[in-house]
C-alpha positions in Angstrom: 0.0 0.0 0.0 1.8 4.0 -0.8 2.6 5.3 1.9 3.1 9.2 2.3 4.4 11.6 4.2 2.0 14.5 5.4 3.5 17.1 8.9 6.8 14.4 9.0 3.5 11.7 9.8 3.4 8.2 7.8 -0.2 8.2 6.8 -1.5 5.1 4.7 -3.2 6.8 1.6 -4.7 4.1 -0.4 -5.9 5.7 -3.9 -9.7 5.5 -4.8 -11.0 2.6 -6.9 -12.1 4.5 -9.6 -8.9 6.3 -9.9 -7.1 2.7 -10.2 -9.9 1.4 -12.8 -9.6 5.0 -14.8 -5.7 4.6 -15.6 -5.8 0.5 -16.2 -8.9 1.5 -18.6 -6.5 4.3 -20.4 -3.7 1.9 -19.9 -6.0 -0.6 -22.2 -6.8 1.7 -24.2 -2.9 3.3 -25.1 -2.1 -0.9 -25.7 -5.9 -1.2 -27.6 -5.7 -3.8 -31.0 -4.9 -2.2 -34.0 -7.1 -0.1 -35.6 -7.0 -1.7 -38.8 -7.5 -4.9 -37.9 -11.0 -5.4 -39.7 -10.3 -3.6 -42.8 -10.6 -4.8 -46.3 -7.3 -4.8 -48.1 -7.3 -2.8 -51.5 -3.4 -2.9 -52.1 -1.7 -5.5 -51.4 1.5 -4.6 -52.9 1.8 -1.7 -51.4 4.9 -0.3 -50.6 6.4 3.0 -49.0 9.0 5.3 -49.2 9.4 8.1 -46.3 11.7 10.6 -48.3 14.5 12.9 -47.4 17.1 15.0 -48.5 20.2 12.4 -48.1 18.8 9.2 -47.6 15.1 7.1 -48.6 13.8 4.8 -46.1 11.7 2.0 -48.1 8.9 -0.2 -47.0 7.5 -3.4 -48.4 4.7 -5.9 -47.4 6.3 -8.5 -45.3 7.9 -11.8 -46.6 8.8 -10.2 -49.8 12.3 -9.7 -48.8 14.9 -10.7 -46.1 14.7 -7.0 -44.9 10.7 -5.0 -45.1 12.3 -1.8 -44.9 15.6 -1.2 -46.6 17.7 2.3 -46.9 18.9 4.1 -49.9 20.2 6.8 -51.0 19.7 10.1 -53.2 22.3 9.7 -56.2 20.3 8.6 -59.1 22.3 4.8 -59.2 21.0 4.4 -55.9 17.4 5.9 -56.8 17.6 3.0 -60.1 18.3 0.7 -57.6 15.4 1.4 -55.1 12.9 1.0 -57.7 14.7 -2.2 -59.1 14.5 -3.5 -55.8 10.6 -2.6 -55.8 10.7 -4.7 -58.8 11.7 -7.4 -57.4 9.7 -7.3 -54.5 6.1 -7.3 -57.0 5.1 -4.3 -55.8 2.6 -2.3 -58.0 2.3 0.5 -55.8 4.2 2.8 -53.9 2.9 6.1 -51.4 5.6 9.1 -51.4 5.6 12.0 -48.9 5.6 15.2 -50.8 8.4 16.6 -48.7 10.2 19.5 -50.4 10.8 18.8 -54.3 13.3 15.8 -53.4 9.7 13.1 -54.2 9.8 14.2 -57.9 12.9 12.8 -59.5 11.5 9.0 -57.3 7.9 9.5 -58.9 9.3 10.2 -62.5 11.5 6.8 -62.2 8.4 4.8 -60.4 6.0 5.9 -63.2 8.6 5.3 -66.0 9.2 1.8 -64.6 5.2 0.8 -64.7 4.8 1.6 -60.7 1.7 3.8 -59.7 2.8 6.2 -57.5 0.8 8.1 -55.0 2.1 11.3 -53.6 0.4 12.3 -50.1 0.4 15.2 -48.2 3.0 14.8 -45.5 0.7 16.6 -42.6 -1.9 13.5 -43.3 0.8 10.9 -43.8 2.3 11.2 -40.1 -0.4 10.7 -37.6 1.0 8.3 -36.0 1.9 8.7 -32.2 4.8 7.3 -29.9 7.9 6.8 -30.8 8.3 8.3 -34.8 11.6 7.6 -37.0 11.8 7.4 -40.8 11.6 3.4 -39.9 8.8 3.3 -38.4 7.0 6.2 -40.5 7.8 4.3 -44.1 6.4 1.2 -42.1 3.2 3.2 -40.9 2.9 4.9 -44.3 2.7 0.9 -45.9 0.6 -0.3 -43.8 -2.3 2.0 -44.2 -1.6 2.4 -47.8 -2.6 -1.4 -47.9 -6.0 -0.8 -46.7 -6.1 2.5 -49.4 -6.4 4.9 -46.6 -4.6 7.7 -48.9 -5.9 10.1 -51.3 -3.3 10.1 -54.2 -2.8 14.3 -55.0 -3.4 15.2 -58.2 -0.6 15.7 -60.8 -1.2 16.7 -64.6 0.7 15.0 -67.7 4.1 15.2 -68.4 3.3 18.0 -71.7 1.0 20.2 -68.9 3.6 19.9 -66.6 6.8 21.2 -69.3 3.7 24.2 -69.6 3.4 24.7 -66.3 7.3 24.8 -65.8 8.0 27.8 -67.9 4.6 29.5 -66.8 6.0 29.3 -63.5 9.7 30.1 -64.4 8.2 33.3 -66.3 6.3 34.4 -62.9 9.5 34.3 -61.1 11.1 36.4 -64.2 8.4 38.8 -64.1 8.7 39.5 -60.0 12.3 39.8 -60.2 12.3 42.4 -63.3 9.6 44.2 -60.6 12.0 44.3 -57.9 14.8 45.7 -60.3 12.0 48.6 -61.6 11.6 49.3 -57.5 15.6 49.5 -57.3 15.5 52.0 -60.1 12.7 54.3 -58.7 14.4 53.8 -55.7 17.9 55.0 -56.9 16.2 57.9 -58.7 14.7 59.0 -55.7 17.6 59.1 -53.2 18.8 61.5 -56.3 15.9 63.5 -56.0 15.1 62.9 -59.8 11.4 62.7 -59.9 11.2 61.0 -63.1 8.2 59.0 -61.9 6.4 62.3 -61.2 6.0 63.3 -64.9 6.1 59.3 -66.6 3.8 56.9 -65.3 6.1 53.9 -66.1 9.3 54.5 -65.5 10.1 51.0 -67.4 8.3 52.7 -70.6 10.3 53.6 -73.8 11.0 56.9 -72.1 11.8 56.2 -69.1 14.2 53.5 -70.0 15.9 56.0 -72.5 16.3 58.8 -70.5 17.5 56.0 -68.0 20.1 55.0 -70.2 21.3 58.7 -71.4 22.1 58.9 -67.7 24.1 56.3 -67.5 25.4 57.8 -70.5 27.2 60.3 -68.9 24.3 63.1 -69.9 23.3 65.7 -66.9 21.0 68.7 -69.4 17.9 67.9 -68.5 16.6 69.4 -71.4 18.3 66.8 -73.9 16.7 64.2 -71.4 13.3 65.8 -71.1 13.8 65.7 -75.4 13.4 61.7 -75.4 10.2 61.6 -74.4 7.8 60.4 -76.7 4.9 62.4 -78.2 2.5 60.3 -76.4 3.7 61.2 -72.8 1.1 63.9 -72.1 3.8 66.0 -69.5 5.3 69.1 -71.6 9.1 68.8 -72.2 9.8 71.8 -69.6 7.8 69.8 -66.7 9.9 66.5 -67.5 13.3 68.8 -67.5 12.5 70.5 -64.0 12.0 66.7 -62.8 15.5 65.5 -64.3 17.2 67.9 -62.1 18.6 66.2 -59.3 22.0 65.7 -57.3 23.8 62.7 -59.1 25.5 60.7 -56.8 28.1 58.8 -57.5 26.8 55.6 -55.4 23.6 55.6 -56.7 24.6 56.0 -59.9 26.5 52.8 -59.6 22.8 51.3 -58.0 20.3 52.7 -60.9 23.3 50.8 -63.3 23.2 47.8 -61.6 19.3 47.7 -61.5 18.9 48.8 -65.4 21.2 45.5 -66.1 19.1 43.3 -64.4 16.1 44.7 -65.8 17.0 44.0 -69.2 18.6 40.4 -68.1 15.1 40.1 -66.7 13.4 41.0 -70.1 15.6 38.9 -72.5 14.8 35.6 -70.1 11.4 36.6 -70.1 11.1 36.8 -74.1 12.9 33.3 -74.2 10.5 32.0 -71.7 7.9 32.9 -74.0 9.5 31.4 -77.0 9.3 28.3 -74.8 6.0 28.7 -73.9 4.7 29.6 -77.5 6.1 26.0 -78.7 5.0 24.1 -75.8 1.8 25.3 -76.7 1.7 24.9 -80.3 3.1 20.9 -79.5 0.2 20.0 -77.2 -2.4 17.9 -78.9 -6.2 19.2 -79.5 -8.8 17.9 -77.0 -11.7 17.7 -79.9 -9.5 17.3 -83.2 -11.1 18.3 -86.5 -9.0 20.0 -88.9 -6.7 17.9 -90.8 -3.0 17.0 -89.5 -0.7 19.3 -90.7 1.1 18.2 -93.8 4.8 17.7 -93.6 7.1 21.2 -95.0 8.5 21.0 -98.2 11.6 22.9 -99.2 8.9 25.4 -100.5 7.3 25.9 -97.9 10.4 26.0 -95.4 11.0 29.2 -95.8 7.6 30.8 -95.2 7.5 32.7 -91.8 5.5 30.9 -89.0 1.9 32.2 -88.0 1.3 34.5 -85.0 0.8 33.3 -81.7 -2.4 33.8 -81.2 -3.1 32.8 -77.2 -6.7 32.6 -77.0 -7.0 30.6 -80.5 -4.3 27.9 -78.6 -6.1 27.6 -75.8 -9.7 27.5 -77.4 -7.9 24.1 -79.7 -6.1 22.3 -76.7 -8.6 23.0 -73.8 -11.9 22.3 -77.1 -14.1 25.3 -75.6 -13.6 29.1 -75.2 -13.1 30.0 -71.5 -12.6 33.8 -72.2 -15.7 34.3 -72.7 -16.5 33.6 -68.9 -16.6 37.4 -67.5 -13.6 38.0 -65.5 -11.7 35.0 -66.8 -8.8 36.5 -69.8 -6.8 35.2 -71.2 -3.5 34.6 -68.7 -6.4 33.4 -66.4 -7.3 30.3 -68.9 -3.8 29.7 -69.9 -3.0 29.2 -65.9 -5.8 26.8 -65.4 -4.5 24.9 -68.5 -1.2 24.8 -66.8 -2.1 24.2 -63.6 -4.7 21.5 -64.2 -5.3 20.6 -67.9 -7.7 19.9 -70.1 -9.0 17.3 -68.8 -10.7 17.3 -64.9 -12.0 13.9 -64.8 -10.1 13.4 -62.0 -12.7 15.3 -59.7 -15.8 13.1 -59.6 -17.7 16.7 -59.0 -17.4 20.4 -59.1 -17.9 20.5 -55.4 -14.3 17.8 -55.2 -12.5 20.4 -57.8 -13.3 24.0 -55.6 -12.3 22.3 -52.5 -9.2 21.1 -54.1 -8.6 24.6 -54.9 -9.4 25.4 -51.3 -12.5 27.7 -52.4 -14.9 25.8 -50.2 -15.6 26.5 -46.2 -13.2 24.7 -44.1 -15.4 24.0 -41.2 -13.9 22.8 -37.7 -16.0 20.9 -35.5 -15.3 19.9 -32.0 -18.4 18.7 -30.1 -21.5 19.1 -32.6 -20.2 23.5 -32.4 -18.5 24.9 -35.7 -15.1 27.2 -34.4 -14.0 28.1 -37.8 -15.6 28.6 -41.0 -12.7 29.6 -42.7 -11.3 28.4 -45.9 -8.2 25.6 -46.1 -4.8 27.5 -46.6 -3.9 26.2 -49.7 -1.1 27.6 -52.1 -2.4 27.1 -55.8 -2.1 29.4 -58.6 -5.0 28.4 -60.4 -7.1 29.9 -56.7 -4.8 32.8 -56.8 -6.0 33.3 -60.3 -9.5 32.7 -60.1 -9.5 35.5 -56.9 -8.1 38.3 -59.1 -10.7 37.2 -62.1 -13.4 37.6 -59.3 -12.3 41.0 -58.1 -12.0 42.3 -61.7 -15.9 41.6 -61.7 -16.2 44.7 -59.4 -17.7 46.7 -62.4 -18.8 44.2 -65.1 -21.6 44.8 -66.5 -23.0 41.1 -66.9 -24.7 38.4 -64.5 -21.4 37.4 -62.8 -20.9 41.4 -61.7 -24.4 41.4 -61.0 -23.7 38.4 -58.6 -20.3 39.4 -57.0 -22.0 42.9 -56.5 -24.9 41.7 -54.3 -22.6 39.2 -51.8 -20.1 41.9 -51.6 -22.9 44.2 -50.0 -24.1 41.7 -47.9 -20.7 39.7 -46.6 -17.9 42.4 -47.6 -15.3 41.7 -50.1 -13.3 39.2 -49.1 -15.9 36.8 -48.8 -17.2 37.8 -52.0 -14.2 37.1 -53.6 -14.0 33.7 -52.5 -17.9 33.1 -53.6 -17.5 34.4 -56.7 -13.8 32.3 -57.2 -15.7 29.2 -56.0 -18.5 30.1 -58.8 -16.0 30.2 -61.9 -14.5 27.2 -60.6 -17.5 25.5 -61.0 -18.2 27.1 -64.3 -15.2 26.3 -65.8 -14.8 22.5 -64.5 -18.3 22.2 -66.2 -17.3 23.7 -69.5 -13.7 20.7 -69.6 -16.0 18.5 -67.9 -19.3 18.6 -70.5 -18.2 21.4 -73.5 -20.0 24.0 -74.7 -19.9 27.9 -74.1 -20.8 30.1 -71.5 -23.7 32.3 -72.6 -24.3 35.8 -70.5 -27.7 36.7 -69.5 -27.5 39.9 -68.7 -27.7 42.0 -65.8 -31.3 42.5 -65.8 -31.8 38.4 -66.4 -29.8 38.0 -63.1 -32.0 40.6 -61.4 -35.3 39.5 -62.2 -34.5 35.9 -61.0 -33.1 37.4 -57.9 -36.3 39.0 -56.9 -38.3 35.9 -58.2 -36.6 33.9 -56.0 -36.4 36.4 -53.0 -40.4 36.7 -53.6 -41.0 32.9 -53.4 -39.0 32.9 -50.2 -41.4 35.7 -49.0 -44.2 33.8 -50.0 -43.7 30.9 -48.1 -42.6 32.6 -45.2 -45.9 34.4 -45.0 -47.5 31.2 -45.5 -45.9 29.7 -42.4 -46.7 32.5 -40.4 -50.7 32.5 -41.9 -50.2 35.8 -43.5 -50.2 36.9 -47.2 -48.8 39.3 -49.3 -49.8 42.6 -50.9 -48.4 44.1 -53.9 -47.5 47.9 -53.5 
């Protein structure tokens, strides 16, 4: 029995029963029976692979090896070895943790090879509690991708995913060619040259000339003010009393370094779209109907090609027209295309696609009371996109402004932005999904359905309450 002490007295203090049944009942439950034990099996030749930067930690179904779980490491011999060895072990199947961008080399190698890989989220993957080490994880990881208990994430073709390489290459181009226009502006200013003042874009033809006479060696701010170009609406004596400034020699050296990389940033960003152009122009048309191409003769050779036209290319690859979806341009469709392709058979529903965009209420429930209502963070640039084409409905004149109008007086705009994001996701999964076009109603269409609706609600909300409704 425990003895303690209490005032330097021995006192026998035997615990309560129920406190004795509560932690052998928790004990039971902490050393419970597997909670898979039950389930059907849906791939049994599962295998997993907890990934890392150095080293892959690789787990089979037991008795198809000497060793289940096996280490390797990152050179690509070793890589061709691990999926040899998954060979040889039958396995058909194979879960990945999608930890950093070290999983895509593996799942280019498994797919290549015949395997079906499946590339989960690591927050969902490591649930498990206790002890945790990339053994035991890749061992975890197999077993409950035997009884298909992960979601495989969704991951385009290998032509949409060259597109959406460069797309993504030219974003990065175009935000580092912004930052050198801010290092320009901001060397101008410490100068007190207020070139911004008079020219709204500094990284115009003008700006960039009278830029460059600067770096020429040329202080008269009346030659400089004399580049402009007849369109810039500020007078030639306005521009010349902006040009005025105290040249330093530092920033000098700044505004030189920052008009290099600007134009570095603009040559990478035309051969990223030279890329892009025959990336494009290579994928294959969802609905083909014109002819194939006949091969060039030496006749023909020489002819110059025909102009990239970007909403005709997407209109033959995606088979319908998404422009002419208000809001949604042209940059908008070609990042969907990118991002998710032309096909989205791989959401069951429209509902499955806008909450794997993260446009859909996130709601967190702990005992029957919602605490959140807020959407899932979720980093995808088709959402990003689909956001701006909602906000850009602030003054369209059409159904869809009618629409993102309304919620934006009753829930504010950022809630409106994500209703009206969530609604052209839905419109445009339904025009890959089925075809055809989007057709406008009208503003006034939109309205008088509104109040059709809102007056059938009325009605049968006086009819519940025994009253009726009058006309004014």
């Amino acid at each position: 029995m425990p003895q303690i002490h209490v005032d330097s007295k021995l006192i026998n203090a035997p615990k309560p029963a129920k406190a004795i049944a509560g932690k052998s009942k928790t004990r039971r439950r902490r050393a419970g029976k597997d909670p898979t034990v039950g389930l059907p099996v849906l791939n049994p030749h599962a295998a997993a692979i907890d990934i890392g930067a150095a080293e892959h930690w690789v787990a089979v179904p037991p008795g198809r090896d000497q060793e289940s779980v096996r280490r390797f490491g990152c050179f690509t011999a070793e890589l061709e070895a691990l999926v040899a060895w998954l060979k040889k072990c039958r396995v058909k199947t194979v879960v990945l943790e999608a930890t950093g961008n070290y999983w895509v080399v593996l799942y280019d190698l498994l797919e290549a090879k015949g395997l079906t890989p499946v590339v989960v989220n690591p927050r969902y993957a490591k649930n498990m509690t206790g002890k945790k080490g990339d053994i035991s994880d890749c061992q975890w990881m197999q077993k409950l991708h035997t009884y298909g208990l992960f979601a495989n994430s969704f991951r385009p073709g290998e032509a949409i995913r060259q597109l959406r390489t460069y797309l993504r290459q030219r974003e990065m181009l175009v935000n580092a060619a912004s930052q050198a226009i801010q290092h320009l502006h901001k060397a101008l200013v410490e100068m007190n040259v207020q070139l911004a003042r008079v020219i709204s874009d500094i990284s115009g033809d003008t700006g960039l000339r009278i830029i460059d006479a600067i770096l020429g060696g040329e202080r008269d701010p009346h030659k400089l003010a004399g580049l402009k170009d007849p369109r810039i609406r500020a007078s030639r004596n306005e521009i010349a009393l902006a040009l005025q400034g105290h040249w330093k020699e530092d920033q000098l050296f700044v505004l030189e370094q920052a008009r290099l990389s600007l134009a570095h940033g603009q040559e990478q960003i035309a051969q990223c779209d030279q890329r892009i152009e025959q990336q494009m122009r290579s994928l294959k048309s969802r609905y083909p109907q014109d002819p194939p191409a006949k091969p060039e003769t030496s006749a023909t050779a020489t002819q110059p090609v025909a102009a990239f036209n970007l909403s005709d290319e997407l209109k033959r690859i995606v088979g319908v027209d998404l422009t002419r979806i208000d809001g949604v341009g042209s940059v908008t469709a070609q990042i969907v295309l990118s991002e998710v392709g032309p096909d989205v058979s791989k959401w069951a529903t429209e509902k499955h696609f806008a909450s794997w965009l993260g446009l859909c209420p996130d709601h967190k429930i702990s005992g029957g009371k919602i605490l959140s209502r807020s959407t899932r963070r979720v980093v995808n640039r088709t959402r990003n996109a689909l956001r701006m084409a909602a906000y850009s409905l602030e003054r369209s004149q059409s159904a869809l402004g009618a629409k993102y109008r309304r919620l934006k007086s009753k829930l504010g705009a950022p809630k409106a932005i994500i209703a009206m994001a969530h609604h052209l996701a839905r419109l445009i999964w339904r025009m890959l999904r089925y075809g055809g076009e989007y057709v406008d109603k009208g503003v006034a269409a939109y309205e008088a359905k509104y109040r059709a609706q809102r007056m059938k609600w009325l009605a049968k909300q006086a009819q519940e309450l025994n009253l009726k409704l009058i006309a004014a």
